[in-house]
C-alpha positions, 0 to 999 in steps of 0.5 A, a space after each residue: 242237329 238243331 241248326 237247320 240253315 247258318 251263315 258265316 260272316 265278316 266286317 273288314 270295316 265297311 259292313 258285313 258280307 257273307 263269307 259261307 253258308 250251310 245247311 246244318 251244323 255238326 261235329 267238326 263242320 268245315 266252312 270254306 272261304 278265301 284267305 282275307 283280314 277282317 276286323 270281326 266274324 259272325 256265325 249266325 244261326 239263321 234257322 233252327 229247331 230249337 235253340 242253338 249251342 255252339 260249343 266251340 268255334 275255331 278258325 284254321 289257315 289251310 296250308 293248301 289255300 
């Protein structure tokens, strides 16, 4: 676990706003938000141990939302 805090944020064309937060960052790490269009997404490691590696970020509409 190298992420120690993170954020997740969107730009629906006035701005960024966070969207999620956490502590760490692990295999299959899910975070929540409501359903909205936005124009770009961020993760932003925002403290760390050491440098961190994303290897995959995916996006997934939940069917219950």
């Amino acid at each position: 676990q190298v992420v120690e805090r993170f954020e997740v944020s969107a730009d629906a064309g006035s701005g960024w706003e966070a969207l999620a937060s956490g502590t760490t960052v692990g295999y299959c790490r899910l975070a929540r938000f409501p359903e909205r269009v936005v124009r770009r997404l961020r993760v932003r490691a925002e403290s760390s141990l050491g440098a961190p590696a994303l290897a995959r970020v995916s996006l997934h509409r939940d069917a219950d939302a």
